[in-house]
C-alpha positions in Angstrom: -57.0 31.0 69.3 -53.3 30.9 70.6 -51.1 29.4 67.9 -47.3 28.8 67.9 -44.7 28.5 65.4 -42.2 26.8 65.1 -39.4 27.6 62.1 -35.6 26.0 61.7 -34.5 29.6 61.3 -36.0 33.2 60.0 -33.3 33.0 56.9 -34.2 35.2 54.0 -36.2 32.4 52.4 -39.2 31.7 50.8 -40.7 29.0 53.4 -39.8 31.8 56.4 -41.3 34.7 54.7 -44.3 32.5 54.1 -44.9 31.6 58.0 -44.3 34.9 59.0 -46.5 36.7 56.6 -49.1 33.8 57.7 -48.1 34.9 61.9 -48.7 38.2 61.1 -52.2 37.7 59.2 -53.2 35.5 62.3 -52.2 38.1 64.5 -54.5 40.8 62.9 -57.0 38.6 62.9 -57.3 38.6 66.8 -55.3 35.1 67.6 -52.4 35.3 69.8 -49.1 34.6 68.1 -46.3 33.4 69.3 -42.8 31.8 68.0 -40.0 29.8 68.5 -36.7 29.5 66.2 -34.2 26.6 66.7 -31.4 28.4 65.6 -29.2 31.8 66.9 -30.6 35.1 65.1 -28.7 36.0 61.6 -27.6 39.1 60.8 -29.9 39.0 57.8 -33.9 37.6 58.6 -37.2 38.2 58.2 -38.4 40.3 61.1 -41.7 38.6 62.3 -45.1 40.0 64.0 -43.9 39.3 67.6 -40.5 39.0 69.1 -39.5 35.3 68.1 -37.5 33.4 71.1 -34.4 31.9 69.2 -33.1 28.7 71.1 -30.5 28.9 69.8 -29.4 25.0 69.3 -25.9 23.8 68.1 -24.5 20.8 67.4 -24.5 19.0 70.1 -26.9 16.6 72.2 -26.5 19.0 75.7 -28.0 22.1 73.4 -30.5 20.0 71.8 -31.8 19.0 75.3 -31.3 22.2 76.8 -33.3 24.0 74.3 -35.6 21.3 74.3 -36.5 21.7 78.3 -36.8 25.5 77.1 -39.1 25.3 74.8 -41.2 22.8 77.0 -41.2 25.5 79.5 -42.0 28.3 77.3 -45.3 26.7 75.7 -46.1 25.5 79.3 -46.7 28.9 80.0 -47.8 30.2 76.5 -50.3 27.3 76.4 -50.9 27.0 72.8 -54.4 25.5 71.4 -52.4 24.8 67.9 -48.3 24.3 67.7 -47.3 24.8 63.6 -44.4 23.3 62.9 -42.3 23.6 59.6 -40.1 22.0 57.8 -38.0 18.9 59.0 -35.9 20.2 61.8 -38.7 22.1 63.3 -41.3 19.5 62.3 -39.9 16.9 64.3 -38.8 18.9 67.5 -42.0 20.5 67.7 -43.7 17.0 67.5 -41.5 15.3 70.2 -42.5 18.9 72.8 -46.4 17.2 72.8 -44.8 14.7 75.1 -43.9 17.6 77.6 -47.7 18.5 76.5 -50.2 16.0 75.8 -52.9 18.0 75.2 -51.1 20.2 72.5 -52.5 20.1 69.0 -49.0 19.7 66.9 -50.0 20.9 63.2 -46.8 20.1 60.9 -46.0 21.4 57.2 -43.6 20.4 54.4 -42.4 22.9 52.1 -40.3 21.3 49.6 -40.7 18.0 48.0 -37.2 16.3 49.0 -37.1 16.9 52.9 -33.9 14.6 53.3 -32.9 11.2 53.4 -34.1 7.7 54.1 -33.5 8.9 57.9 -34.8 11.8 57.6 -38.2 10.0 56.6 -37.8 7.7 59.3 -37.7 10.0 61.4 -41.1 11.7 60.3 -42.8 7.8 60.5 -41.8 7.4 63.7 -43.0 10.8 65.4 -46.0 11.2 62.8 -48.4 9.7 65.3 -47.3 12.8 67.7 -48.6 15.4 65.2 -52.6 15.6 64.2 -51.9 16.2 60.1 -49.5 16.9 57.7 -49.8 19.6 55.3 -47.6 19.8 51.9 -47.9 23.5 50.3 -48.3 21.9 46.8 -49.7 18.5 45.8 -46.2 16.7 44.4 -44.7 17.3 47.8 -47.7 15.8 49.5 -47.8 13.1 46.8 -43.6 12.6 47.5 -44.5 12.1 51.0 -46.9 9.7 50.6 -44.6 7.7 47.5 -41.7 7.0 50.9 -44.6 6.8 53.6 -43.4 9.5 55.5 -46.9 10.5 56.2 -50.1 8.3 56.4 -52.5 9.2 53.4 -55.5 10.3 55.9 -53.3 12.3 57.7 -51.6 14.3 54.8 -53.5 17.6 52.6 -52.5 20.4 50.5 -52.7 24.4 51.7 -51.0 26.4 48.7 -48.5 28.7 49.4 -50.0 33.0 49.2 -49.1 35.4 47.4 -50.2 39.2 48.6 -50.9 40.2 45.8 -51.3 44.2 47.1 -47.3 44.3 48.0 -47.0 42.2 44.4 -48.7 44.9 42.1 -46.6 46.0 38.7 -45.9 49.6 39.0 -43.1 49.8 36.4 -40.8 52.5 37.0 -37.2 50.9 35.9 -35.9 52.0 39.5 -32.5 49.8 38.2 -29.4 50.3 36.4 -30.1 48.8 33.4 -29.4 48.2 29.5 -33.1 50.3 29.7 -35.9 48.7 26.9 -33.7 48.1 24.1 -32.8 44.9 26.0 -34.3 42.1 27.9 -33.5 41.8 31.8 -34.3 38.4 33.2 -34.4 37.9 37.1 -34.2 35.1 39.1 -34.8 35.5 42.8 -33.2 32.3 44.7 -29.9 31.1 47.2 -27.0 30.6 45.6 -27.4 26.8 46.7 -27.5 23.4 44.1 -30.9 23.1 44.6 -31.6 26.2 42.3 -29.3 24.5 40.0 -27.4 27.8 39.0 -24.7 25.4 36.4 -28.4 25.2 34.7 -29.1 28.6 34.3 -26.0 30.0 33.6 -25.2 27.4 30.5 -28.9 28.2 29.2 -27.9 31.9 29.4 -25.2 31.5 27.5 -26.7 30.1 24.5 -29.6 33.3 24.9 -26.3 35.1 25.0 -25.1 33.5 21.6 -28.8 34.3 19.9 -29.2 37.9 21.3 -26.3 40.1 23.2 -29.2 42.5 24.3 -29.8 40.2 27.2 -28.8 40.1 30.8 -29.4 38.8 34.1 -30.1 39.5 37.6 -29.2 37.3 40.4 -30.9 38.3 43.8 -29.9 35.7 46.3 -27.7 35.1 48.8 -24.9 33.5 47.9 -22.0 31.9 50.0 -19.7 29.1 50.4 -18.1 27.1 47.9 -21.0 26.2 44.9 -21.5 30.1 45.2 -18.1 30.8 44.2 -18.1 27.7 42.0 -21.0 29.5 39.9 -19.3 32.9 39.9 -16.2 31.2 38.3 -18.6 29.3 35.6 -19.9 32.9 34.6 -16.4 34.0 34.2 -15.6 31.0 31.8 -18.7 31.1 29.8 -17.9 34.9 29.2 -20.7 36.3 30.6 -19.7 38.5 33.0 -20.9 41.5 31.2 -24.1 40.5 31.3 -24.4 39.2 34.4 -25.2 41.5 37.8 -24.8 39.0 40.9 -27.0 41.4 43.4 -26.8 39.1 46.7 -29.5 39.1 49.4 -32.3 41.7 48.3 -35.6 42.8 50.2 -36.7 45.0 47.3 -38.7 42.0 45.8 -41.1 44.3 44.5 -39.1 46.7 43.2 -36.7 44.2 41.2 -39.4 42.6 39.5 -40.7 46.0 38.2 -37.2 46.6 37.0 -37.2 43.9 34.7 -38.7 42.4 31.9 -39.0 38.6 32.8 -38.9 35.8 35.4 -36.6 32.7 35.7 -36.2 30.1 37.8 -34.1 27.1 36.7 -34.3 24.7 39.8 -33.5 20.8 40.5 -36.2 20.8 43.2 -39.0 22.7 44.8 -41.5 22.9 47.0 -43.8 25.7 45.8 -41.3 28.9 45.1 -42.9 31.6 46.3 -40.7 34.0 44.3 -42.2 32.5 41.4 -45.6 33.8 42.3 -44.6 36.8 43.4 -42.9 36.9 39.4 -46.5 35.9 38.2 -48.5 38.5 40.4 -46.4 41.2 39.0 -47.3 40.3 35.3 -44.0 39.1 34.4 -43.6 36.1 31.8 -41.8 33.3 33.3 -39.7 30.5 32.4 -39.3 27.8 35.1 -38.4 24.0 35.6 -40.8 21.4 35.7 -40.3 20.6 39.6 -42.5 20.2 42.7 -45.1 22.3 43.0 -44.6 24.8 40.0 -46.8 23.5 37.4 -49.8 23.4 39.9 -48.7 27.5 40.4 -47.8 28.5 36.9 -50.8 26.0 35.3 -50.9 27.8 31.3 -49.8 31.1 32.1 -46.3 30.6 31.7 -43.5 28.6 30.1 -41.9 25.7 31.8 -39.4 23.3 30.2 -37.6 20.0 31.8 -35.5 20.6 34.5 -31.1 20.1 34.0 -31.6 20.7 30.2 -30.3 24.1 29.7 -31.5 24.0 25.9 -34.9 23.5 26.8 -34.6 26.6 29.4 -32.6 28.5 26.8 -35.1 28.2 24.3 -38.0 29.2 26.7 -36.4 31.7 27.5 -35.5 32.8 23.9 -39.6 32.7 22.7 -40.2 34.6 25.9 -38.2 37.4 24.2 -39.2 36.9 20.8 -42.6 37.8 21.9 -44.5 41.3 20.8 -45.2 43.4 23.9 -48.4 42.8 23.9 -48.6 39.4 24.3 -46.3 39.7 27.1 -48.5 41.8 28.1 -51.8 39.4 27.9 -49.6 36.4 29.4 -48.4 38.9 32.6 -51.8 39.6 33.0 -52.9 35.8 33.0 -50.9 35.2 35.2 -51.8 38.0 37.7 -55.1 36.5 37.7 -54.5 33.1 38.3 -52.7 34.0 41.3 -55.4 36.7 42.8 -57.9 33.9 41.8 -56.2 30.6 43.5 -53.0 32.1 45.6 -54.0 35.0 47.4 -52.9 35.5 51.1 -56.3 36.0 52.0 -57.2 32.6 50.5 -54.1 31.2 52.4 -54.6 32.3 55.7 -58.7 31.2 55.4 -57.3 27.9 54.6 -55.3 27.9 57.7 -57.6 29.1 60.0 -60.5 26.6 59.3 -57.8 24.3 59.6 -57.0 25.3 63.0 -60.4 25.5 64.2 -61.0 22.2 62.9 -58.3 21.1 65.0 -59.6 22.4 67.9 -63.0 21.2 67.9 -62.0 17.1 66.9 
């Protein structure tokens, strides 16, 4: 097969890395891979299989054309049985390319259960008859997409995100600064952005704070602008700063999560966080937010609490520590399971390729 992607941007995030760890699977499979990014390189992104062709596009309607025309010429020559298209930028200017080629097959995923606007959701009604399907990487994202009939019911299906669970393996080694085992290091892997709802976090850390000094947290994710430095400031006020190490954009997944002792996410809204089940695959006990897609990941092996309560997430957190070693242990292990069992890349990128071919032959 020849299949093309389409991303907003390769940004350190967790619905790029999943794209271009599924590129790459497809490529060593035997397909040919190719793909296209709407917006200029970044000094920090996920380097994919093949050289992607960034087309650049600004804010204005002569670069949206221009890159448009482009990328019309580009799969003209690339001739693609399958364009994927992801998320809402690059969902809808992949689907509007099918009229530069009819016979294209335009596949088109939602990762995140609030994708914009009343507009925004226009705008997917209105081109969804230019794409084939619709695929939502966890159920409630699928199900918020059918609630505001963004996406016709026949037309709309679930392929969970993957986790690779051989780069995801606990090998603990404390490779950190650290308090070292006499305390608790929790980790939470996410952009500094209000969707992650940091205010959350940081008040229910407080309070864990309050009930035990031993514990800290690690904050890999890049974080800029003006909530970034808004949650910085909070940290300061709640008096936390000693326990608190801000570590910006990381790589080293796999090497934080061995590091530390636990796993928390405390968002407003989700899609299905892969850094979540990256958490789970390592065999860390996790405390998360009851949003999108993460009690379809996390199903009993975990805790998860309501989401903007910080006493709920502070006391999750808090029975998370107060548990023996051992049944950390047993609960790290459930979890590993469940995702070698139901999120494995492997399983992933099977799921995509029947898809594909199914495609192809209708």
């Amino acid at each position: 097969m020849r299949i093309a992607y389409i991303l907003t941007s390769l940004g350190i995030g967790g619905a790029e890395r999943q794209v271009t760890g599924l590129a790459e699977r497809m490529r060593a499979r035997g397909h040919a891979v190719m793909m296209l990014v709407l917006t200029p390189p970044a000094a920090d992104q996920w380097v994919p299989p093949v050289v992607p062709v960034h087309l650049n596009l600004r804010h204005s309607a002569f670069s949206a054309v221009s890159g448009w025309v482009r990328a019309a010429r580009i799969l003209r020559r690339f001739q693609p049985d399958i364009l994927h298209t992801n998320n809402f930028h690059g969902n809808v200017f992949g689907r509007t390319l099918k009229l530069a080629l009819p016979g294209m097959r335009v596949i088109s995923t939602i990762h995140n259960v609030y994708e914009g606007g009343q507009w925004r959701m226009a705008a997917y009604r209105v081109s969804d008859p230019l794409s084939r399907c619709t695929i939502a990487v966890c159920q409630e994202a699928a199900n918020k997409m059918l609630d505001v009939r963004a996406v016709p019911r026949r037309k709309c299906t679930v392929i969970a995100n993957g986790i690779d669970a051989n780069e995801f393996s606990p090998h603990p080694t404390r490779n950190e600064d650290g308090p070292g085992r006499s305390g608790f290091v929790w980790l939470t892997i996410a952009r500094v952005v209000p969707a992650k709802n940091y205010e959350n976090l940081l008040r229910a850390f407080a309070w864990v704070c309050q009930a035990d000094d031993r514990a800290r947290l690690w904050v890999a994710g890049e974080g800029k602008g003006e909530y970034a430095q808004q949650m910085r400031a909070l940290g300061v006020e709640l008096g936390l700063s000693g326990a608190i190490r801000w570590l910006g954009l990381r790589r080293d997944v796999a090497g934080l999560l061995d590091a530390v002792d636990g796993f928390v996410l405390s968002s407003a809204w989700e899609g299905m966080p892969l850094a979540l089940g990256e958490a789970m695959a390592m065999e860390k006990p996790v405390v998360v937010t009851d949003v999108g897609g993460v009690r379809e990941l996390v199903g009993d092996c975990g805790t998860i609490v309501l989401p903007g309560m910080p006493s709920a997430l502070a006391r999750g957190m808090l029975d998370v520590m107060r548990m023996t070693p051992e049944a950390c242990q047993r609960l790290g292990q459930a979890a590993r399971r469940r995702m070698l069992a139901r999120f494995s890349s492997n399983a992933n990128a099977d799921g995509w390729e029947a898809l594909y071919r199914a495609e192809i032959a209708h």
